[in-house]
C-alpha positions as MATLAB code, in Angstrom:
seq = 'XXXXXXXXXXXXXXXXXXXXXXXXXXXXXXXXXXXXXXXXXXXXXXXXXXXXXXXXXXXXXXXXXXXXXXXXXXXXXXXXXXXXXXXXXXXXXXXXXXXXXXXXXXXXXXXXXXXXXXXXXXXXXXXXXXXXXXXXXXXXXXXXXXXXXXXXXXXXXXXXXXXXXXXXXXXXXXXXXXXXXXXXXXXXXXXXXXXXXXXXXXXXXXXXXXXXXXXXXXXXXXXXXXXXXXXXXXXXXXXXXXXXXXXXXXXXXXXXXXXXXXXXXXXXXXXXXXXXXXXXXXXXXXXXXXXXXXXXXXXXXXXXXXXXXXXXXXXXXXXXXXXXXXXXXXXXXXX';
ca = [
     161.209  -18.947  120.096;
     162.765  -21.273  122.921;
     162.361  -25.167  122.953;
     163.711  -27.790  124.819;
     164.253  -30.931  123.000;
     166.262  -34.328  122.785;
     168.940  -33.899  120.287;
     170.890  -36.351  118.396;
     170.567  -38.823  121.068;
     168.143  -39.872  124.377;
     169.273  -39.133  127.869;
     169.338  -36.241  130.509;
     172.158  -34.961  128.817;
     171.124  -34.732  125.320;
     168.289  -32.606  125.983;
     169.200  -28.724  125.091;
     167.281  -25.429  124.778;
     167.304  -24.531  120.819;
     165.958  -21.688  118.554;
     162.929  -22.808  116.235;
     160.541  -20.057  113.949;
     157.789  -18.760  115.853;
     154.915  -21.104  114.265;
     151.887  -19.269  112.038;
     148.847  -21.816  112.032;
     147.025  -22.824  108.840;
     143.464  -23.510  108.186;
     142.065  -25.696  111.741;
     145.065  -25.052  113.686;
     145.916  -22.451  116.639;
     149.097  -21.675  118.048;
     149.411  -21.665  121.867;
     151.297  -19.519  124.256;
     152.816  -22.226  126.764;
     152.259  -20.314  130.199;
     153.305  -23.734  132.146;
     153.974  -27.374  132.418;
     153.889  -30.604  134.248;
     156.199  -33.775  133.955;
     154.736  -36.954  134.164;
     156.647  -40.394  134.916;
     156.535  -41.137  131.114;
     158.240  -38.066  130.367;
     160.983  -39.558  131.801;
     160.945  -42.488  130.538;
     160.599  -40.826  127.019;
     163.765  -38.605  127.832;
     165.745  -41.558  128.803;
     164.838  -43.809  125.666;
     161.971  -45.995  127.089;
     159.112  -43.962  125.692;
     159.357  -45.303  122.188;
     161.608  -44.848  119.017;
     160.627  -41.318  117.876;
     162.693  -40.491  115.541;
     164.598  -37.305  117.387;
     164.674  -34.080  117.604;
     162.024  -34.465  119.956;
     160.311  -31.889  122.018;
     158.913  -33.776  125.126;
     156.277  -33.325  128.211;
     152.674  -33.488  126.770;
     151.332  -31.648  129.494;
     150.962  -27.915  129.798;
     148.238  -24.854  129.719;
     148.566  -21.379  128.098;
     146.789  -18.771  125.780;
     145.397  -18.932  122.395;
     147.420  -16.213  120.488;
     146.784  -16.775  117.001;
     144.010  -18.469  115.063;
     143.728  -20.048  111.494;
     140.825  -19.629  109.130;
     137.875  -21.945  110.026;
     138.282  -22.228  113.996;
     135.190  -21.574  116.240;
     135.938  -23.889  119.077;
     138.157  -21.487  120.364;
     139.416  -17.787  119.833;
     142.302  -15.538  120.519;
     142.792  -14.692  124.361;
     141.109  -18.433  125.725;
     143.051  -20.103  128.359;
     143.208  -23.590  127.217;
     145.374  -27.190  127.540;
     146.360  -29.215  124.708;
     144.749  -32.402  125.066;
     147.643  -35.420  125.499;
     146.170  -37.589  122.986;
     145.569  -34.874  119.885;
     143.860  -37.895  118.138;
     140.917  -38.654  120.855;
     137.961  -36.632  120.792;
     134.931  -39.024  121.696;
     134.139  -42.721  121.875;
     136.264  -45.838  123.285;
     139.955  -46.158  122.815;
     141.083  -47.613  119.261;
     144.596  -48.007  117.911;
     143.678  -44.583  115.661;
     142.898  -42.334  118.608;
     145.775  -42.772  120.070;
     148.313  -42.588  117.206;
     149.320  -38.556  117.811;
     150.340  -38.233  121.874;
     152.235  -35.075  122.842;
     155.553  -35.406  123.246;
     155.527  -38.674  121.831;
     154.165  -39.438  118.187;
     153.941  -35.111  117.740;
     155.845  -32.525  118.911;
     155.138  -31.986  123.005;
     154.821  -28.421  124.666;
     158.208  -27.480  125.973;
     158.445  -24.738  123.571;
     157.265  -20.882  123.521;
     154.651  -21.494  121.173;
     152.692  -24.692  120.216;
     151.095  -25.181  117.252;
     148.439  -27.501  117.376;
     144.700  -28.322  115.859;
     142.122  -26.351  117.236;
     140.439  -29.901  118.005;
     143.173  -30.750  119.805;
     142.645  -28.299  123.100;
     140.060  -27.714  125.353;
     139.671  -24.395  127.871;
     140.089  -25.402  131.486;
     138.317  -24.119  135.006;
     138.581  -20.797  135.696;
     139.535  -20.742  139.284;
     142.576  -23.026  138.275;
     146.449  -21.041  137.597;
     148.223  -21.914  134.294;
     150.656  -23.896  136.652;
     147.308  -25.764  138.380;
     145.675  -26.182  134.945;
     149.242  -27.994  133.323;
     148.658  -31.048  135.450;
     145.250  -31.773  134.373;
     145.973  -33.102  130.667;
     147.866  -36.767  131.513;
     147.751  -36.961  135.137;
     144.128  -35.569  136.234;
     142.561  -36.780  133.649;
     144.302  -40.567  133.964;
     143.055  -40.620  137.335;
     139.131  -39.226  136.459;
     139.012  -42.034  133.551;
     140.551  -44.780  136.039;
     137.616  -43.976  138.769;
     135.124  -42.128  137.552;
     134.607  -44.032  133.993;
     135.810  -47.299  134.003;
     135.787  -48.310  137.405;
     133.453  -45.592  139.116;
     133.084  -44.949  142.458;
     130.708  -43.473  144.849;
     129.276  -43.327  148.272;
     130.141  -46.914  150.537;
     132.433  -47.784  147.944;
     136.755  -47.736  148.994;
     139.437  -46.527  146.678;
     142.935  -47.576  147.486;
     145.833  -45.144  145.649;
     149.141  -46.060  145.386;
     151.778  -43.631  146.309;
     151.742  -40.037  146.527;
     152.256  -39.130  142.802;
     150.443  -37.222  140.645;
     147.871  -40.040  139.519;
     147.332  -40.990  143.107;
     147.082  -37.600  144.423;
     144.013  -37.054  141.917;
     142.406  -40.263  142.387;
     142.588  -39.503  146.005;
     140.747  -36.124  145.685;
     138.374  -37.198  142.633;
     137.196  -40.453  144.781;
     136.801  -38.213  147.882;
     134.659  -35.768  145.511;
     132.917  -38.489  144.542;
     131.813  -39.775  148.176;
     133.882  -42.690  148.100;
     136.857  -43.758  151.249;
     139.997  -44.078  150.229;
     143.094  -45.563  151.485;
     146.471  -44.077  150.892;
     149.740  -46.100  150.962;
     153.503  -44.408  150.755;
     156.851  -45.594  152.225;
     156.850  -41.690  154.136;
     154.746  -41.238  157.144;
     155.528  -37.135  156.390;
     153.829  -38.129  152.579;
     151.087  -40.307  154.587;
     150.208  -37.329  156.821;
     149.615  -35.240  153.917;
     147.929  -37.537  152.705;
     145.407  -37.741  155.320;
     145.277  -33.820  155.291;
     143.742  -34.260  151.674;
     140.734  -36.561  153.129;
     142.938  -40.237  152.793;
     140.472  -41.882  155.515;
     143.565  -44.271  156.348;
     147.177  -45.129  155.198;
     149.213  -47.777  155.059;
     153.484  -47.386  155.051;
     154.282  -50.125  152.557;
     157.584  -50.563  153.985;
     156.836  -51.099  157.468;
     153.886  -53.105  156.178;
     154.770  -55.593  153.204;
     151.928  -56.931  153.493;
     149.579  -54.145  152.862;
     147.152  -55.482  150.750;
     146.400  -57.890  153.997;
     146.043  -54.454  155.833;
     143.783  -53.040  153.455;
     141.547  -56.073  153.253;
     141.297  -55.644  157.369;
     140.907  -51.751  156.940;
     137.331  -52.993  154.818;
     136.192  -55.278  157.506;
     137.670  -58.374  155.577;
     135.950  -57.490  152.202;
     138.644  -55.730  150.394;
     138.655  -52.601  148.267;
     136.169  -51.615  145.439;
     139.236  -50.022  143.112;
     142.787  -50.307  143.576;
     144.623  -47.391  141.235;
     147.541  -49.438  140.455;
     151.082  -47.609  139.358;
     153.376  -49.483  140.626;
     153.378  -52.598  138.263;
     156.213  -55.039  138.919;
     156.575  -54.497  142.795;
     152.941  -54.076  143.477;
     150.793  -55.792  141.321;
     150.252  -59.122  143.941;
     149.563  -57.010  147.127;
     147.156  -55.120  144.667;
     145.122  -58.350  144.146;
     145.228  -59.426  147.385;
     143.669  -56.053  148.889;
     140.726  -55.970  146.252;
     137.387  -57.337  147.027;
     135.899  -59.937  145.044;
     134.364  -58.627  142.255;
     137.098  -55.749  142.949;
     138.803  -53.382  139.861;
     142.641  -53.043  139.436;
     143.448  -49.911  137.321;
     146.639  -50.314  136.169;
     148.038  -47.013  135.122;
     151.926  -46.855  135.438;
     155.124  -49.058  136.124;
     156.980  -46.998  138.695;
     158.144  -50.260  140.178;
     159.239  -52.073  137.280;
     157.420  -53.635  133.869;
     156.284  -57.216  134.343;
     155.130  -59.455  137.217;
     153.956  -62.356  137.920;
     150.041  -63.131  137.516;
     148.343  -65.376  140.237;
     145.554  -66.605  137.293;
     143.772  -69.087  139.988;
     143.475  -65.362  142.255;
     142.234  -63.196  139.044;
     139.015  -65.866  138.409;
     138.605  -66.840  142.037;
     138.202  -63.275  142.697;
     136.370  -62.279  139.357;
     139.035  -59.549  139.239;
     138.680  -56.684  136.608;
     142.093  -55.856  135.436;
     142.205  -52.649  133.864;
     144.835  -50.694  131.753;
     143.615  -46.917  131.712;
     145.911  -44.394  129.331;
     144.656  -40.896  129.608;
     141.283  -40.594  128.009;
     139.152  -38.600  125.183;
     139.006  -34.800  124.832;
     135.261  -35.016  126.220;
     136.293  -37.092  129.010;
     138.614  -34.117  129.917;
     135.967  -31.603  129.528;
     133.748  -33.753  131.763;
     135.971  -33.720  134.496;
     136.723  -29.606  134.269;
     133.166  -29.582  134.689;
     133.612  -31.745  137.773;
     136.394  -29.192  138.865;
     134.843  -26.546  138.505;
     131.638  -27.415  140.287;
     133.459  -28.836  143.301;
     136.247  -25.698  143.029;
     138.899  -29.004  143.178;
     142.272  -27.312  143.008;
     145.688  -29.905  142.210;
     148.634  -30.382  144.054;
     151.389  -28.751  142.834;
     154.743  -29.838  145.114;
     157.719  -27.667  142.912;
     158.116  -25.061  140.520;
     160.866  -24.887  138.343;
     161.828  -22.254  136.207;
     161.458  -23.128  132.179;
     165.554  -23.820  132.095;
     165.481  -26.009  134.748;
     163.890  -28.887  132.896;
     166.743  -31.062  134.085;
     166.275  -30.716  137.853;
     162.960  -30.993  137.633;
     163.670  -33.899  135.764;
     165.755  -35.674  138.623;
     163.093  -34.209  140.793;
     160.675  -36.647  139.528;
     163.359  -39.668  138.784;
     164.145  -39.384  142.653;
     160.831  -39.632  143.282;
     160.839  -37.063  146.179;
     157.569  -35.160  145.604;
     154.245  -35.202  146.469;
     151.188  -34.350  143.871;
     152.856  -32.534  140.863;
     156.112  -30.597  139.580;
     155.031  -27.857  137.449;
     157.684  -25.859  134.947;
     156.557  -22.094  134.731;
     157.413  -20.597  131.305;
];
């Protein structure tokens, strides 16, 4: 079978299409026939050498949906022929976040899902909405389900309530439609006005162009009437992180879920207590948080937003794709 991995060293140009066994699964596990998948910022970053130290070859993305094709002795969660994802964090099933549930990440820690045929624990997958495409269903494992922990678990929303997303990425994009789903306003902010008018053709109730408005968390305060926003899905990091304080209400919720702009910044403290501000990290979430938000899906018929399709060779440009930072919603590979 086909796999992409990093070879004998990180960077774009290390990573090569190589021949590997085709997989047979032992007692617990199932082997997976990748249909498609979706890049993710940290994909990326893992690519380039910023993901962590795995020790290399690597096969990278964590994201991706296909077909259960074989099945070992002892499986009932799933059979031969179900249309499933493998879950990005294989060791988080249930409960809160602990240093041991997130010790095996796809693409990371454990072999990821560019290749043919996964091989991977039976616990470690869950089936997906029906109405969704392999392609649709790839973005849901890091991405959707990110953006479903950051507003519908840790900082929910609802009716009244105003969720500002930043960017048009694949985070945003789902925290834009989830918090719309859930009754709640949101407010969109890009540096496009083509981006922004998408945006608003998804539901954003208003949008801010962060470069022809610095000051946007100042806008969004006045877009609330003065009170500031209930949830602020924060990915920028470095660049962002101040404007994100300044737009969120007192009492407010910063979920801080990427680092698009760079990895530190500067904390106003006297702003966080002043403010009672609930800084958040959020990465990914638990197997039945996943399978609580298909159910979400599939009840409101939600469908992603995939921007590009790339062909399964052309890992690379999709991979430039995303470093440029020139689409909207999600880049999909189709196997």
């Amino acid at each position: 079978m086909k796999v992409w991995e990093i070879q004998n060293a990180y960077g774009l140009e290390h990573l090569a299409i190589a021949d590997k066994p085709e997989p047979k699964p032992e007692r617990g596990q199932i082997v997976v026939a990748m249909k498609a998948a979706s890049l993710n910022y940290r994909d990326l970053l893992t690519v380039k050498g910023f993901g962590g130290a795995f020790p290399l070859p690597l096969v990278p993305f964590s994201d991706g949906a296909g077909d259960v094709v074989a099945v070992g002795d002892g499986v009932t969660r799933v059979k031969s022929g179900d249309k499933v994802c493998p879950l990005f964090f294989q060791s988080w099933t249930s409960g809160p976040v602990t240093f041991e549930s997130r010790m095996k990440a796809l693409g990371g820690s454990v072999p990821g899902v560019l290749q043919e045929k996964l091989l991977v624990a039976a616990e470690g997958v869950s089936k997906y909405p029906a109405h969704l495409s392999y392609e649709e269903a790839a973005t849901l494992p890091c991405a959707g389900l990110t953006a479903w922990r950051a507003i519908a678990v840790e900082a929910p929303v609802g009716p009244g309530q105003t969720v500002l997303v930043q960017g048009t990425g694949g985070v945003s994009i789902f925290a834009l439609q989830f918090a719309k789903a859930l009754g709640a306003k949101v407010i969109a902010t890009s540096s496009s006005d083509a981006k922004l008018e998408r945006a608003r053709a998804l539901g954003a109730d208003h949008t801010i162009n962060y470069k022809t408005t610095p000051d946007w968390g100042a806008k969004a305060r006045e877009l609330t009437g003065g009170r500031g926003v209930d949830v602020v899905v924060e990915v920028g990091g470095e660049n962002t992180l101040g404007q994100s304080m300044d737009a969120a209400r007192v009492g407010g919720a910063i979920v801080i879920i990427g680092v698009l702009g760079g990895f530190s910044a500067p904390v106003m403290v006297p702003l966080v207590f002043s403010k009672n501000l609930r800084i958040h990290g959020i990465s990914v979430g638990s197997r039945e948080q996943f399978d609580d938000m298909c159910a979400h899906i599939e009840r409101w018929k939600l469908k992603p937003v995939v921007d590009k399709t790339f062909g399964f060779k052309e890992i690379p440009e999709a991979l430039k794709l995303m470093e440029s930072g020139g689409h909207f919603g999600k880049i999909v590979v189709r196997f």
